[in-house]
C-alpha positions in Angstrom: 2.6 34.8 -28.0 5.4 32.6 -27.7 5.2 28.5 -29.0 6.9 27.9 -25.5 4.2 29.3 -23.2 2.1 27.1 -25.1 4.1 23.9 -24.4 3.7 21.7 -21.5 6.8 21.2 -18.7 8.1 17.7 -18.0 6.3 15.8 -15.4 7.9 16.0 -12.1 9.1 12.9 -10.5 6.9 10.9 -8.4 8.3 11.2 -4.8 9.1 8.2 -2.7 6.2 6.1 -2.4 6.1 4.0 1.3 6.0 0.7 0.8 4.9 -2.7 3.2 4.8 -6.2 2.8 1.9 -8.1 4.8 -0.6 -10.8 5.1 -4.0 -10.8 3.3 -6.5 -11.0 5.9 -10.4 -10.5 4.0 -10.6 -10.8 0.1 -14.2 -11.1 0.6 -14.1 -7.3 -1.3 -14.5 -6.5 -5.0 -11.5 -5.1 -6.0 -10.1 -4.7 -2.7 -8.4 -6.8 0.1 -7.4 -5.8 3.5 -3.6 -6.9 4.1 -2.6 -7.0 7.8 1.4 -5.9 8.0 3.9 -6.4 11.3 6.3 -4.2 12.7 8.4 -4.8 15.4 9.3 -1.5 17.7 11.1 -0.6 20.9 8.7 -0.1 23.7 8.9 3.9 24.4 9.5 3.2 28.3 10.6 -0.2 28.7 12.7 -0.6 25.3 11.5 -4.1 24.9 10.8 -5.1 21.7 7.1 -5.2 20.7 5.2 -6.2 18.0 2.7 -3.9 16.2 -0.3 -4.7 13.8 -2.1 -2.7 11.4 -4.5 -3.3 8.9 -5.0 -1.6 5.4 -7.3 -1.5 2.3 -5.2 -2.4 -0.9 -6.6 -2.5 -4.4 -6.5 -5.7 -6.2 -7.2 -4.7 -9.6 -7.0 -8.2 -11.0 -8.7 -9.5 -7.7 -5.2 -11.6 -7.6 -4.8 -12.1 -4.2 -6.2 -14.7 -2.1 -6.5 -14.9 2.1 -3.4 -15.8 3.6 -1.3 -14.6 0.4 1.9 -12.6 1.4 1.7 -9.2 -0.9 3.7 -5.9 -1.0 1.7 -2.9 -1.1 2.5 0.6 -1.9 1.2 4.3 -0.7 -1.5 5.9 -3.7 -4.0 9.1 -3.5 -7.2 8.2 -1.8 -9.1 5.7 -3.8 -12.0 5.6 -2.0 -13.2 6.3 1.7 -10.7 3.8 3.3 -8.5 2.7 0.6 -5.3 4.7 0.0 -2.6 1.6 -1.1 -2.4 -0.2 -3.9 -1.3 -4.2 -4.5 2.2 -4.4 -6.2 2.5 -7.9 -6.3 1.7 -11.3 -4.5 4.9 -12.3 -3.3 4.1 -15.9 -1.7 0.7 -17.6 -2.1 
């Protein structure tokens, strides 16, 4: 037996991680806020411009963040049934 079968490989790089800035909508949550983010599309008929919402569950470790903070969030495995992002930082309070 070999000492390199018992060594351990270098830890592959974390892939690219998505990453959102948005409003905090609810910190009513222990640990958790809900951060509503914007993004503007073209229409898929009419090529206008539109505006889309969506609304995600964020951990707030430090419970940091405040209602109408402006955070970034990023993409992290499933923490729990609805939250899979994490806060990065409160950019604006």
């Amino acid at each position: 037996m070999s000492d390199t079968a018992t060594t351990t490989a270098p830890a592959a790089p974390r892939g690219i991680r998505k990453s959102l800035v948005g409003e905090v909508v609810s910190d009513k949550m222990d640990k958790t806020v809900v951060v509503r983010t914007v993004s503007r599309v073209p229409h898929p008929r009419f090529g206008k411009i539109v505006k889309q919402t969506a609304k995600f569950h964020a951990h707030d470790e430090k419970n940091e963040a405040k209602t109408g903070d402006k955070v970034r969030i990023t993409e992290t495995r499933p923490l729990s049934k609805t939250k899979r992002w994490r806060l990065v930082e409160v950019l604006k309070h």
